[in-house]
MARFITI-674115 format. One record per residue: x, y, z of N, C-alpha, C, O in turn; residue in one letter. Coordinates in steps of 0.02 Angstrom, whole numbers, padded with zeros to 5 digits, always signed. Example, Ala and Ser with C-alpha at 12.3 -4.5 7.8 and 13.67 -1.06 7.14 Angstrom:
! MARFITI-674115
+00660-00284+00390+00615-00225+00390+00660-00165+00390+00712-00166+00423A
+00642-00112+00354+00684-00053+00357+00645+00002+00394+00670+00057+00402S
***
This chain:
! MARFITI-674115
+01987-00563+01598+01931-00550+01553+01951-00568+01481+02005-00550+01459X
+01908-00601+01446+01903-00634+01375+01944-00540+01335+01921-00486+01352X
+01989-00546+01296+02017-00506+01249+01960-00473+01218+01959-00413+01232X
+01907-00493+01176+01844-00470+01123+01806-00437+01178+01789-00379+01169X
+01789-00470+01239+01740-00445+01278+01748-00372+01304+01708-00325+01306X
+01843-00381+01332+01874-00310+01360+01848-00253+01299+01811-00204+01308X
+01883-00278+01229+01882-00214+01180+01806-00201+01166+01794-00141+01155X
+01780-00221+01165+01689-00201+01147+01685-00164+01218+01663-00107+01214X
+01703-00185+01283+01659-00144+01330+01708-00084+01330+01691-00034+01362X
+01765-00084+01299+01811-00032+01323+01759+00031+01258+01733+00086+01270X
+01762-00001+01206+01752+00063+01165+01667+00060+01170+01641+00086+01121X
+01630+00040+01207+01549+00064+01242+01584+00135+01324+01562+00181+01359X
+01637+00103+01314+01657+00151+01385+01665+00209+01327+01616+00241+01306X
+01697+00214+01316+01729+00288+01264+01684+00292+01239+01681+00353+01247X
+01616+00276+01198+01591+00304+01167+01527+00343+01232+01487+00380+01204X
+01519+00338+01290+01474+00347+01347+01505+00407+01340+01481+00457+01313X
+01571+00400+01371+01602+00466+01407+01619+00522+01361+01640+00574+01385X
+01608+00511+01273+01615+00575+01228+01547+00594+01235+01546+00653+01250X
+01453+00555+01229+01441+00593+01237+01430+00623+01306+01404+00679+01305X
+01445+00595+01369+01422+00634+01419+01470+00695+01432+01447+00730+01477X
+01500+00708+01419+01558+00761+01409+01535+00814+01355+01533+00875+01359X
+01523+00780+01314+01523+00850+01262+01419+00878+01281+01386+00930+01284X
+01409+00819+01287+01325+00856+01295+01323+00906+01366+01295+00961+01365X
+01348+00885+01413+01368+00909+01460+01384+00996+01447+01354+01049+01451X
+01452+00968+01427+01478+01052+01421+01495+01114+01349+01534+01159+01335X
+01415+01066+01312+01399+01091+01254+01446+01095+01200+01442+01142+01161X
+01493+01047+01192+01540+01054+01143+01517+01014+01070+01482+00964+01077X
+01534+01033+01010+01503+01013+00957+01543+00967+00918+01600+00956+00939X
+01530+00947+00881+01566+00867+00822+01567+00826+00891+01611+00802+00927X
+01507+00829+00892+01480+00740+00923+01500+00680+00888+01528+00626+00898X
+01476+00709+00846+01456+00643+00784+01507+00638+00748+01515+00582+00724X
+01540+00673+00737+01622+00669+00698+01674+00628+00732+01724+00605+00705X
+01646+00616+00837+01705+00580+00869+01675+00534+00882+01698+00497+00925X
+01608+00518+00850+01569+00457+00878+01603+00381+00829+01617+00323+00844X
+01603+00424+00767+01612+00380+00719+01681+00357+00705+01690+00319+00658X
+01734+00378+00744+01783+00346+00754+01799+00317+00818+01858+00299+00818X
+01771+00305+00872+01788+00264+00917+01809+00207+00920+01854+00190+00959X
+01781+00167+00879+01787+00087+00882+01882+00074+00842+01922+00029+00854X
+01889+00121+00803+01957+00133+00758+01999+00134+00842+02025+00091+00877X
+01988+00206+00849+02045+00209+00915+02034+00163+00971+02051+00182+01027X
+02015+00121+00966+02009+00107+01036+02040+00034+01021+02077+00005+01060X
+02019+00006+00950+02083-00057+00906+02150-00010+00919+02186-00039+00960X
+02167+00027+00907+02236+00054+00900+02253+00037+00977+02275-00016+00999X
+02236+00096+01012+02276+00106+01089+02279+00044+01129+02323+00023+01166X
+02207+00012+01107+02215-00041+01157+02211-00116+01144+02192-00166+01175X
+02243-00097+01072+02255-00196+01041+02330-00175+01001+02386-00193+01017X
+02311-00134+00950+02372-00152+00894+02443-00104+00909+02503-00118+00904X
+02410-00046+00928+02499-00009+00920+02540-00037+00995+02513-00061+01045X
+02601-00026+00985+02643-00004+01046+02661+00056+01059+02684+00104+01028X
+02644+00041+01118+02630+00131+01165+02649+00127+01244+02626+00073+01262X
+02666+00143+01272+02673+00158+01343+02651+00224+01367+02689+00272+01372X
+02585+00227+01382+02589+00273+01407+02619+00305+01476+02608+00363+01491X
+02647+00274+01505+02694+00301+01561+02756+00335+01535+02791+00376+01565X
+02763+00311+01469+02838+00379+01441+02802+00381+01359+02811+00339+01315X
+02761+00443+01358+02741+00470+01288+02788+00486+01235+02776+00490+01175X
+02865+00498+01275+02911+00530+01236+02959+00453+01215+03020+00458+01214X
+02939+00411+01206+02987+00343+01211+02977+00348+01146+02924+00368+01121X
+03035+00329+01110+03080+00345+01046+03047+00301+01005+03034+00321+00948X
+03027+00233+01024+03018+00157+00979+02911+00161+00977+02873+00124+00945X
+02898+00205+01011+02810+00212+01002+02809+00229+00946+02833+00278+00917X
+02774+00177+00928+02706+00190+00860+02690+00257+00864+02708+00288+00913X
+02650+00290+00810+02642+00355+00801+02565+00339+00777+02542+00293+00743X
+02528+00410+00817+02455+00404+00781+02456+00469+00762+02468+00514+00802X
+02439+00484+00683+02412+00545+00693+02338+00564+00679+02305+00536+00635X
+02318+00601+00710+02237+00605+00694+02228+00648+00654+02223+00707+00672X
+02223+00633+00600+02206+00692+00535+02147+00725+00550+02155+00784+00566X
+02080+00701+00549+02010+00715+00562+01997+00756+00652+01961+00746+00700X
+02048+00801+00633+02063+00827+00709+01998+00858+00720+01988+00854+00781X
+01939+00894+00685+01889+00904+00732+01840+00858+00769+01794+00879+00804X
+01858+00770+00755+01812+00729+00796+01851+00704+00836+01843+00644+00846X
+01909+00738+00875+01945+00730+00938+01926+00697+00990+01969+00666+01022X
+01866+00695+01007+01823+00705+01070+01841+00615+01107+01843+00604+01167X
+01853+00564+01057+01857+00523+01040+01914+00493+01088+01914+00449+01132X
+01978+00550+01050+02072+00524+01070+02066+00543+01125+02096+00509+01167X
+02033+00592+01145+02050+00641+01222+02023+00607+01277+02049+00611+01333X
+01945+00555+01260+01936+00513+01303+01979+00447+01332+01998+00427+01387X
+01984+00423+01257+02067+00369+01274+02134+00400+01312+02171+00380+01356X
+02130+00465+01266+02212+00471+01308+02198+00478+01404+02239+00457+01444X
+02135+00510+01423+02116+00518+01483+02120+00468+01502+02160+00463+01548X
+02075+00389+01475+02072+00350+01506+02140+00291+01509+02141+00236+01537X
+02202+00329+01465+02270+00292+01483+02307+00333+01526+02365+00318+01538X
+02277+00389+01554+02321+00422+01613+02381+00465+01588+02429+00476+01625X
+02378+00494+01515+02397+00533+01482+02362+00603+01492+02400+00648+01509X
+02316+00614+01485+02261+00693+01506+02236+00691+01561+02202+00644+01582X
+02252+00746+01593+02227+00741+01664+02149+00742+01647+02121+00768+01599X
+02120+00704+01707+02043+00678+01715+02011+00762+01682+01987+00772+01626X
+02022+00810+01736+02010+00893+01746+02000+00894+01693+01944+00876+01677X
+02047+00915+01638+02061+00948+01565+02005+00910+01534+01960+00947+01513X
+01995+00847+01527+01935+00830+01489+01868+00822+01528+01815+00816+01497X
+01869+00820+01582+01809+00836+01617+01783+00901+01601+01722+00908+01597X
+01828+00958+01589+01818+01020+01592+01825+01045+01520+01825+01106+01510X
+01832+00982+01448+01849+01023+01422+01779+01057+01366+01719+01043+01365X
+01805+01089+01338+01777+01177+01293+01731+01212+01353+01671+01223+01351X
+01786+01229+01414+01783+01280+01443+01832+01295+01467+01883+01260+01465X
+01825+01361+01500+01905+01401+01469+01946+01359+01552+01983+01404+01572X
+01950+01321+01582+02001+01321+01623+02013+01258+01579+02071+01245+01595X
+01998+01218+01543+02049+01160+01497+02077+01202+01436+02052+01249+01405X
+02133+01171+01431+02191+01168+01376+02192+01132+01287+02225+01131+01235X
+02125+01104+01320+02109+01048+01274+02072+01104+01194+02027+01145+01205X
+02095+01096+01138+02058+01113+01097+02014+01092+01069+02020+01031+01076X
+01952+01108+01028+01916+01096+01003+01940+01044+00943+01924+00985+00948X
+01985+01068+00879+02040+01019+00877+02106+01014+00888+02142+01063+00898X
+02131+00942+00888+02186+00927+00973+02249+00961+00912+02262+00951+00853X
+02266+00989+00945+02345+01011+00924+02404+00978+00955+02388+00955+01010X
+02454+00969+00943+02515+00931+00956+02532+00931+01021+02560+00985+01031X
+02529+00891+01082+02573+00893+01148+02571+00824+01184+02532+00797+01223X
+02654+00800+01143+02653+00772+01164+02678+00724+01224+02702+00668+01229X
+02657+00786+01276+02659+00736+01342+02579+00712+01373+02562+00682+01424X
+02541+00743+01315+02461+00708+01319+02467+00647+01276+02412+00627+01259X
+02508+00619+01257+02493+00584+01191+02468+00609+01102+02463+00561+01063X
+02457+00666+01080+02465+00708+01033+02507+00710+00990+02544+00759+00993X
+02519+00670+00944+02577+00689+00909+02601+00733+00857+02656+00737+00829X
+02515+00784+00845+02525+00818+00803+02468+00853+00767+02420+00820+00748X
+02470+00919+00758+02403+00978+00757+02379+00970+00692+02415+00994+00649X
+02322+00940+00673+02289+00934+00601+02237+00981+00610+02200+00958+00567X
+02211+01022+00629+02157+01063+00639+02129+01079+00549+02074+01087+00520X
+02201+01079+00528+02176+01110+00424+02172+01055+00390+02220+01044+00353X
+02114+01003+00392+02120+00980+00341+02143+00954+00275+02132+00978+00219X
+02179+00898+00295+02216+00888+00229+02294+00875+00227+02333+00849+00187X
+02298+00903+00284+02384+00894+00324+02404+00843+00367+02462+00846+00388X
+02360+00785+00390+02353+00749+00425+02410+00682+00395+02457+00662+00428X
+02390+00656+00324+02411+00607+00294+02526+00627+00266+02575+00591+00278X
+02524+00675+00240+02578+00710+00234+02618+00701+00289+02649+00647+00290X
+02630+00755+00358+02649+00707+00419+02684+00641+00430+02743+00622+00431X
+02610+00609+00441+02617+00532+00435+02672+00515+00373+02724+00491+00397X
+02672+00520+00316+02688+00485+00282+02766+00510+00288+02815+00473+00290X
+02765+00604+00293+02844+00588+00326+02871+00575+00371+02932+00579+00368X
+02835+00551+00447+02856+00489+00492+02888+00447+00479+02947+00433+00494X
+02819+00404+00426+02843+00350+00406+02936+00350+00381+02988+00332+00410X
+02921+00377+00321+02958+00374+00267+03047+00408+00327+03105+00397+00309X
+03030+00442+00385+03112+00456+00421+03110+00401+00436+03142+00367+00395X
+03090+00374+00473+03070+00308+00538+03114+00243+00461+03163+00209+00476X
+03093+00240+00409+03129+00198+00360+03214+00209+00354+03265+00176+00358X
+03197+00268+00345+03270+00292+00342+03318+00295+00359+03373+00289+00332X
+03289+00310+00436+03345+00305+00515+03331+00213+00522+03362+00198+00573X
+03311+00172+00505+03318+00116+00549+03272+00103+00602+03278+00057+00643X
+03219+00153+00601+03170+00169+00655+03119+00081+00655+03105+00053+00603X
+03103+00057+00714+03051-00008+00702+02988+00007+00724+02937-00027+00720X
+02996+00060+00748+02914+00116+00738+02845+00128+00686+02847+00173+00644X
+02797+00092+00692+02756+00115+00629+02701+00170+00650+02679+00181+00706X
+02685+00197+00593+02650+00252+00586+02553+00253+00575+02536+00236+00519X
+02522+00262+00602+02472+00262+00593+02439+00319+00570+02468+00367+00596X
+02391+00340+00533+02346+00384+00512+02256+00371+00513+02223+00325+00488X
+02239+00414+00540+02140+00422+00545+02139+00473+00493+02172+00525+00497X
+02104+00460+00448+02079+00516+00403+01998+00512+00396+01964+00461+00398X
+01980+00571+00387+01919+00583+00366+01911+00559+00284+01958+00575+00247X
+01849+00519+00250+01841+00518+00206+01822+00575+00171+01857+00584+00122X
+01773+00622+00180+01777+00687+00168+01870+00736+00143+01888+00780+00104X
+01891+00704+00179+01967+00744+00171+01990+00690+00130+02051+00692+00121X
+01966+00651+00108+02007+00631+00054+01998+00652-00012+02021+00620-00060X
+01952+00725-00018+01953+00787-00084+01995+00826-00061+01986+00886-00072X
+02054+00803-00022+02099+00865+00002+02177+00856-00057+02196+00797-00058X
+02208+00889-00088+02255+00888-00128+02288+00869-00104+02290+00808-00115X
+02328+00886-00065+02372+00880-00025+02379+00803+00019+02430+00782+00048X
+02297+00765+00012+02319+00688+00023+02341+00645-00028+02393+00612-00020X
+02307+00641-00080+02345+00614-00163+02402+00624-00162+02440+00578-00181X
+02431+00690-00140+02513+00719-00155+02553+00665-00111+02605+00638-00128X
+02508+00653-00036+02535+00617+00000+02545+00530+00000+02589+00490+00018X
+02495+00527-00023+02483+00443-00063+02517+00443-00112+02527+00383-00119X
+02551+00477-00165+02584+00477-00227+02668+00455-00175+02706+00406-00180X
+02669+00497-00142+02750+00486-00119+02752+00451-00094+02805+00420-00095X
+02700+00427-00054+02703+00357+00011+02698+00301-00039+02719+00251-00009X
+02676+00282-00116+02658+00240-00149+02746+00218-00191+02777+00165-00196X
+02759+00279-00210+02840+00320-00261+02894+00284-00213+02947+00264-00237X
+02880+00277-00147+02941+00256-00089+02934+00205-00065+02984+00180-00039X
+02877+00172-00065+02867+00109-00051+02875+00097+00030+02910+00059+00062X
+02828+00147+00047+02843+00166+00119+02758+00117+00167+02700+00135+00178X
+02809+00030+00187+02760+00011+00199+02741+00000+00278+02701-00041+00300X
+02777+00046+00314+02785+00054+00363+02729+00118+00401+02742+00149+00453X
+02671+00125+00360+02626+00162+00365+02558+00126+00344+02556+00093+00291X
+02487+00134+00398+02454+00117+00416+02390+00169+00411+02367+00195+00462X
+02364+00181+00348+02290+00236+00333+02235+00195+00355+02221+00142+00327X
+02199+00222+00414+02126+00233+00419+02086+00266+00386+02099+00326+00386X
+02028+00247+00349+01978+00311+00333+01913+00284+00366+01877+00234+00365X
+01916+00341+00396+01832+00339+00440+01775+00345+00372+01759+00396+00343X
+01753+00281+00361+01695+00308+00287+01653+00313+00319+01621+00260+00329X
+01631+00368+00349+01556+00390+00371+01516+00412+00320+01456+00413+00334X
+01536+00435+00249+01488+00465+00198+01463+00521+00221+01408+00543+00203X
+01500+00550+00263+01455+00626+00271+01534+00653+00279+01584+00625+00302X
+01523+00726+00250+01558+00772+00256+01525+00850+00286+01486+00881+00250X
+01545+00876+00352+01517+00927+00356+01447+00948+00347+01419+00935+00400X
+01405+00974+00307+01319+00978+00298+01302+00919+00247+01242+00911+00239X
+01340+00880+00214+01302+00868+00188+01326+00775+00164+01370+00739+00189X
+01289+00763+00123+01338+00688+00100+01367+00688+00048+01349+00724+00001X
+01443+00629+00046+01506+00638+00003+01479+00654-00069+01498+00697-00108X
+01417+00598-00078+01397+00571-00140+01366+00636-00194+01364+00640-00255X
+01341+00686-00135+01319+00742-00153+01375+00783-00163+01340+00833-00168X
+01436+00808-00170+01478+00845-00148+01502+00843-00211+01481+00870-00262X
+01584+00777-00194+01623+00766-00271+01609+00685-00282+01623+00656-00334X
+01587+00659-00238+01596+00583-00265+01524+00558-00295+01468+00553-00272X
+01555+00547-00358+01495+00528-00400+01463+00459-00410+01413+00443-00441X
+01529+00405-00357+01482+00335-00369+01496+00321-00296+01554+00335-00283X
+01458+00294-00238+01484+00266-00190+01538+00224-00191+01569+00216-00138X
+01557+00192-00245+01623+00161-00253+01715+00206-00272+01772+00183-00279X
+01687+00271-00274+01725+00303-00316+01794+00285-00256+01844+00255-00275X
+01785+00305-00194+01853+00321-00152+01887+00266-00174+01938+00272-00209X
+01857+00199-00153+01875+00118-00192+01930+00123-00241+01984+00094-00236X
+01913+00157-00281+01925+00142-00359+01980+00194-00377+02010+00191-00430X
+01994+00247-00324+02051+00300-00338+02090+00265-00306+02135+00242-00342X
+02093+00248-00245+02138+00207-00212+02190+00162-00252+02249+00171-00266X
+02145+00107-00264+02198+00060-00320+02210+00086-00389+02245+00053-00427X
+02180+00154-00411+02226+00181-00451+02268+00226-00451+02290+00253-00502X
+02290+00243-00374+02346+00264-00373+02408+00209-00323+02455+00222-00286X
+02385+00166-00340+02447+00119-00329+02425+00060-00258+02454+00009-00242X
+02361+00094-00227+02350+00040-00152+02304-00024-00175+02278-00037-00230X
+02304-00055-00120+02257-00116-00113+02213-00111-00046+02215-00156-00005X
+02176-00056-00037+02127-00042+00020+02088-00122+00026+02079-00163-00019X
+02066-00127+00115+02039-00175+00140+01966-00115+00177+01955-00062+00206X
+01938-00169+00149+01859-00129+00180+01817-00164+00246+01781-00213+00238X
+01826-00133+00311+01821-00189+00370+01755-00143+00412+01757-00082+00416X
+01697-00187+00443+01642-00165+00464+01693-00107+00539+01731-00124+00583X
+01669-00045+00521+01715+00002+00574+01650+00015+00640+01628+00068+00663X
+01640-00025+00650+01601-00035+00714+01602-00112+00764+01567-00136+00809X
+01641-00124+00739+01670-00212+00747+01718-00211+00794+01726-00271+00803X
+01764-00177+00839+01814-00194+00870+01865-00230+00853+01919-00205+00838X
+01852-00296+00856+01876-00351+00851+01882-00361+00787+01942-00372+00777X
+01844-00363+00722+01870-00357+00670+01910-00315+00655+01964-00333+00632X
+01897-00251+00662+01967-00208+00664+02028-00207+00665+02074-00183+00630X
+02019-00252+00735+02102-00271+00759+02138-00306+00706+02190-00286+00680X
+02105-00360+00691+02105-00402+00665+02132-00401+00592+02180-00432+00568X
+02079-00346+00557+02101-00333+00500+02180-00270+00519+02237-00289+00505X
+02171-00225+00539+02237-00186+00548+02296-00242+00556+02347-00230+00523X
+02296-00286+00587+02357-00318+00618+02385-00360+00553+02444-00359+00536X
+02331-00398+00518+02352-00433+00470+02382-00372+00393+02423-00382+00348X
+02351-00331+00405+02384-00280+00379+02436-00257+00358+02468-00253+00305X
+02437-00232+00447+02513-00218+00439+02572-00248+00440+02629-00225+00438X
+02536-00344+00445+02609-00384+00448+02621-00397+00368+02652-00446+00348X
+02603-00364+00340+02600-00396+00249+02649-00356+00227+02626-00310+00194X
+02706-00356+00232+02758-00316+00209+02763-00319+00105+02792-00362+00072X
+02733-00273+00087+02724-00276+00027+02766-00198-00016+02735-00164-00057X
+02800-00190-00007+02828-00133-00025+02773-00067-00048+02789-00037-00100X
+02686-00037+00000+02657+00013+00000+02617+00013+00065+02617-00034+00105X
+02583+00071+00070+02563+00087+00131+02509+00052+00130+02468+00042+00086X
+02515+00024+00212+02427-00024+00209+02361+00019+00236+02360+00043+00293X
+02293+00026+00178+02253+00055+00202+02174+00010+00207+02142-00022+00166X
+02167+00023+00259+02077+00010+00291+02062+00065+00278+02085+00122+00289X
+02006+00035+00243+01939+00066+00247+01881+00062+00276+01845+00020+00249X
+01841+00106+00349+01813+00081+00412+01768+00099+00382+01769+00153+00352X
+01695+00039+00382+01644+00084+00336+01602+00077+00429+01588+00030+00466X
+01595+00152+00434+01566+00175+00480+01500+00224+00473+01473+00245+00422X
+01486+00233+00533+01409+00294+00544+01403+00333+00589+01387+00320+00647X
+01424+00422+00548+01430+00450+00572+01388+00478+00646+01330+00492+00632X
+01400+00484+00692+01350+00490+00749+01323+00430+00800+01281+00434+00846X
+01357+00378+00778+01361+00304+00794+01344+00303+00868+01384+00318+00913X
+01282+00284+00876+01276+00275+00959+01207+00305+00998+01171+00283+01043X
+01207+00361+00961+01134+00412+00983+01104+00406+00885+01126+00412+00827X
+01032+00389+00928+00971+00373+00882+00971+00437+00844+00972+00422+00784X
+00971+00506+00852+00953+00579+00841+01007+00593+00793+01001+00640+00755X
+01062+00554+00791+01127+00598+00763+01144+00557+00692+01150+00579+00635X
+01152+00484+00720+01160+00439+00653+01141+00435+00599+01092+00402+00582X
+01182+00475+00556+01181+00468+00487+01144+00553+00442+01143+00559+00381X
+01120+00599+00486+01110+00638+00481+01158+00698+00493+01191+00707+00545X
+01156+00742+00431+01190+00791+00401+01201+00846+00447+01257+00870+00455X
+01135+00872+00489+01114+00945+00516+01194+00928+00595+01233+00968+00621X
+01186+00874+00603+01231+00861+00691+01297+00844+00669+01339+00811+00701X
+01304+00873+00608+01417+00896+00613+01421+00935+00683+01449+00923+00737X
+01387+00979+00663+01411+01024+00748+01362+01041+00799+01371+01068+00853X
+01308+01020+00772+01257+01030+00815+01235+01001+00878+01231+00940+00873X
+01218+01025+00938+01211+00973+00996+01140+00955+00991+01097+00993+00968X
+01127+00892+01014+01059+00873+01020+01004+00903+01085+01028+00924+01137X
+00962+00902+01078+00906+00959+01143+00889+00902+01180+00905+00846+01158X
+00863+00908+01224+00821+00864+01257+00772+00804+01244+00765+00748+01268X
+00740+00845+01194+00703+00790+01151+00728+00746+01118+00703+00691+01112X
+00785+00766+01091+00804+00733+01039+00860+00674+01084+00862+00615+01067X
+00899+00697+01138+00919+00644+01180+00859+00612+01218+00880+00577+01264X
+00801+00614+01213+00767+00566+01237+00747+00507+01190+00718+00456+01209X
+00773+00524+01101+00764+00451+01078+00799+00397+01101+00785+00338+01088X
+00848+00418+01138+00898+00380+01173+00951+00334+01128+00954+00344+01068X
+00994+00282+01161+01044+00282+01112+01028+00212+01083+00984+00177+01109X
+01065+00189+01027+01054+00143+00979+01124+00088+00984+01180+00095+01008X
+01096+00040+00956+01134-00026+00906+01163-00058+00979+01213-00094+00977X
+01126-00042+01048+01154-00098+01105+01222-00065+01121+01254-00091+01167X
+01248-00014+01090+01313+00015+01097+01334+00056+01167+01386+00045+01198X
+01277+00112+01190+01277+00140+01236+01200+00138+01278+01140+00131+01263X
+01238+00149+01336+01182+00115+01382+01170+00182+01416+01128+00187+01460X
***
């Protein structure tokens, strides 16, 4: 099968099976794992190196998922690389799965690490990165962040040192969905839609801004990315939509956690994505 063709139908597969799973067994941040699919699904199944037959292998790439409450996302990939048993995410947010609401660290699921608090996601990563330099490691580091969490202190602190070390062996995602929680960024702290843009390269990056519903651009852009050895961390920026897939959810504030009713899954789903 054509490479572009596999990754588009792979991440229409993952984006089916988050929502029939979570509508299913009523679990909420639909829309928080909708809008990163097309990200993970470039990672696991184009750009990083991974085996999932040994999770614990020393030389794997590292993902960490900062934006740990739109999980719904990793747990379908890691299931569908034979990392989570089928059960646990068939079953999961009910009490015989293990699986959390957000994924905490285990990694013989593929997990590499519990971001549930906001804001701790990028830090981590960046001290991955920055051992993995140290030791001689040929391992790179990946990060998903929420754009929303990028009003988190504690990521600047983390971009200041990853920028200070020249640690270019690290790889930032930001899911730009423009929504945070109830409401939108623009409404919150960001006062120009350009603002994230414009902090970025003034604290030392050169962000790439790539359509985050593209697959294939994705890859594409991540890979060329990360081969640019420039002494700082390389960051994409996925300009995405939150809820990506169901007509009812996209782009609307009220379905951070809310499940959709009947009605509202009968507008059925959008953009040719899910069938």
């Amino acid at each position: 099968m054509n490479r572009e063709v596999f990754l588009r139908e792979k991440a229409d597969y993952i984006r089916n099976d988050v929502v029939s799973v979570s509508v299913t067994n009523g679990a909420g941040h639909i829309a928080s794992s909708l809008s990163c699919v097309d990200i993970l699904v470039a990672l696991y199944y184009d750009v990083m190196r991974y085996d999932e037959k040994n999770p614990y292998w020393e030389n794997r790439d590292r993902l960490i998922f900062s934006k740990s409450h739109g999980c719904y996302s990793l747990y379908a990939i890691l299931t569908d690389k034979g990392l989570i048993p089928r059960k646990e995410w068939k079953c999961f947010y009910k009490q015989n799965s293990a699986l959390l609401g957000c994924a905490e660290r285990r990694v013989e699921y593929g997990i590499e690490a519990g971001c549930g608090s906001l804001g701790h996601g990028l830090p981590v990563a960046a001290g991955m990165a920055f051992g993995a330099s140290l030791q001689r490691q040929s391992y790179h580091t990946y990060c998903i962040i929420g754009d929303g969490e990028m009003q988190e202190g504690t990521t600047w602190e983390a971009i200041q040192f990853a920028v200070k070390h020249e640690i270019d062996n690290l790889t930032i995602v930001i899911d730009n969905n423009r929504l945070q929680a109830m409401d939108f960024i623009v409404n919150v702290l960001d006062r120009h839609n350009n603002d994230l843009f414009n902090r970025l390269i003034g604290f030392g990056l050169k962000p790439k801004v790539c359509p985050g519903h593209d697959v294939v651009k994705l890859v594409n852009c991540i890979r060329k990315e990360k081969h640019k050895k420039k002494g700082r961390p390389n960051v994409i920026i996925a300009e995405t939509v939150k809820g990506f897939g169901l007509k009812c959810m996209e782009n609307i504030p009220k379905f951070h956690f809310r499940l959709p009713n009947e009605e509202e899954m009968k507008l059925g789903r959008s953009n040719g994505q899910l069938s």
